[in-house]
C-alpha positions, 0 to 999 in steps of 0.5 A: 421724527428722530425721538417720540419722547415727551416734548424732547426738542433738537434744535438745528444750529440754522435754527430749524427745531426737531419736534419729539412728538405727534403733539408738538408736531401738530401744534408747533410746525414752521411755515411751509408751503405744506402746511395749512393755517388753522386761524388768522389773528393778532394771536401767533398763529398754528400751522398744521400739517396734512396727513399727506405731508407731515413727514415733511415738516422736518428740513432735509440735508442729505444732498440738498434735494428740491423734493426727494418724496414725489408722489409715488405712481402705483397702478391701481389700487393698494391692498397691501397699504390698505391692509396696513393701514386698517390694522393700524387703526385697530391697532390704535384703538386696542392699545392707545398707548401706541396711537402716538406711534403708530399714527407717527409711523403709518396714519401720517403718510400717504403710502407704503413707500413712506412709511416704510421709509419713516419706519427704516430711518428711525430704527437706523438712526445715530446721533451722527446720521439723524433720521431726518437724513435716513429718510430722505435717502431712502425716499429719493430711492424708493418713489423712484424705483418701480422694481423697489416698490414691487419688492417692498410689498412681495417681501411683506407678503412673504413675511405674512405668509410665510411667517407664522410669528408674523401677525399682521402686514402692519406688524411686519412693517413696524417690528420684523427686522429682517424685513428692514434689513432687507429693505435698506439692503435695496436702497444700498443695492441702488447707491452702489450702482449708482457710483455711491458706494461710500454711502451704500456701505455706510448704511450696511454697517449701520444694519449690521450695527443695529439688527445683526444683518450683514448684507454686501451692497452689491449682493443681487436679492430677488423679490419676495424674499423672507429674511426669517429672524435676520439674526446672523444672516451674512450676504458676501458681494458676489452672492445672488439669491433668486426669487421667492428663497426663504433664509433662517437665521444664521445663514452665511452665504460666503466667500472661501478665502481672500480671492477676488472676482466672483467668489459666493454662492449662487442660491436659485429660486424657491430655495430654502436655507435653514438655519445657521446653514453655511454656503461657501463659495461660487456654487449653485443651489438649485432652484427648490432646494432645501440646505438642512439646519447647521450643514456646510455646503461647499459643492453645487446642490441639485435643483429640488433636492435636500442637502445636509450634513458637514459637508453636506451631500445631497439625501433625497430628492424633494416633492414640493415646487418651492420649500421656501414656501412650506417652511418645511425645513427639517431634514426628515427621516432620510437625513437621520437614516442617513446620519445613522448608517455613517455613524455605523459604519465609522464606528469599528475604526472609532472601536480602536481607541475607546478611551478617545471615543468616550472623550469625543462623546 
């Protein structure tokens, strides 16, 4: 699991080995209750696993669970996962070199919540804390949690469609770090409230480490969430992000000091926070605002309102429901009127002292 390398082996010091690709993990699996024998001679015999099984074939050491991967009880059919899966298999078909891959992390697993497991835990890897471990973590917490599995699929959803980089839910499984991000963030945000905190902040260093993500366990995200890009994105432990908010890249919702207690904003939902915007302090976003590319926000904004400028002030008023789901998120033509007349007006001052103004410019 942890490498897909050309017959690269780990070997466990209990002797259990960790096999690189597909290959040797159809041809030299060990024995377990999951695994099926292919002939029955003299001969060694071969054990291959079942698609629905093969992510078990490695040993699980995080907290010596008896079977952290039950099956998952989803009402009804998938589409999403369906979706996935189909996309894979063009996928596959288009570009062989990746059937390895993308069998390895979608074609093997029986649902959503697998894969997106396998998926996390090898992106999350470290010689220190293995794949292996990653996955059994993330699968004792995602196929027991409904609400989990609810956000999984609205949040791919979002990246569909909210996304136009984003080509396929499949892509948006394999590639889109914001979504992972996001994803461990819910696992983490699970941990810490649970009482394991040490390990909840673990795993947000290592997001942090790997996709440049800095999400506070215990910040509350709602559901159908896009994380566009990720890049520089920093969630402080107090901040609360409502239901279908879109966050560019960049975006900082902090703290304004060293205070305790509840200290970071509070963004409703629908809102839309451009990018490398800062949102600093317990204040509130209104439900549909639009906070405008680069702005400092350090006082409430209005529900359905756009914000911009350092400090940003309230321009206008917004006629759609939920920017975060237009992706609309430039300022307009009122933020630059708005700019323009502040420049007009402080300019006579600026007037007294040319050699200074030339210098600023």
């Amino acid at each position: 699991m942890a490498c897909l390398s050309r017959y690269h082996h780990h070997h466990h010091p209990r002797g259990a080995t960790w096999l690189s690709s597909p290959d040797e993990m159809l041809q030299h699996c060990p024995l377990s209750a999951h695994h099926r024998r292919l002939r029955d001679d003299d001969a060694e015999p071969i054990y291959l696993p079942s698609l629905s099984s093969a992510y078990r074939i490695f040993p699980v050491y995080a907290m010596g669970a008896p079977d952290p991967t039950p099956e998952p009880e989803l009402d009804g059919p998938d589409p999403i996962w369906n979706a996935v899966r189909d996309e894979a298999k063009l996928e596959a078909e288009k570009e062989p070199i990746l059937s390895s891959f993308l069998y390895a992390s979608i074609l093997a697993h029986d649902c959503l919540e697998q894969a997106l497991a396998f998926v996390a835990a090898n992106r999350l890897q470290n010689p220190t804390l293995l794949a292996t471990q990653l996955m059994d973590i993330f699968c004792n917490v995602i196929l027991h949690d409904k609400a989990i599995q609810r956000s999984i699929r609205l949040d791919v959803q979002a990246f569909k469609d909210r996304d136009p980089a984003c080509l396929s839910y499949c892509s948006a499984l394999l590639y889109m770090k914001g979504y992972h991000a996001l994803q461990v963030h819910r696992v983490a945000h699970t941990l810490w409230h649970q009482g394991r905190k040490v390990l909840a902040l673990a795993l947000q260093s290592r997001v942090s480490e790997v996709f440049g993500v800095d999400i506070h366990p215990a910040a509350k995200i709602g559901e159908g969430i896009l994380l566009d890009h990720g890049t520089g994105v920093v969630i402080g432990e107090t901040a609360i992000v409502g239901n279908r908010v879109s966050l560019m890249h960049g975006v900082t919702l902090g703290g304004t000091g060293k205070e305790i207690g509840d200290r970071h904003p509070k963004v409703g939902e629908g809102a839309l926070i451009g990018a490398s915007a800062t949102i600093l302090g317990n204040i509130k976003i209104g439900e549909g605002a639009m906070i405008a590319a680069g702005s400092l926000v350090l006082k409430d904004v209005p529900p359905h309102c756009i914000a911009a400028g350092i400090p940003a002030k309230v321009i206008s008023g917004l006629q759609e429901h939920d920017p975060s789901l237009t992706m609309k998120h430039d300022a307009t033509k009122d933020f630059f009127t708005h700019v323009a007349t502040n420049f007009r007006d402080e300019k006579p001052n600026g007037a007294q002292h040319p050699d200074r103004n030339e210098v600023n410019i």
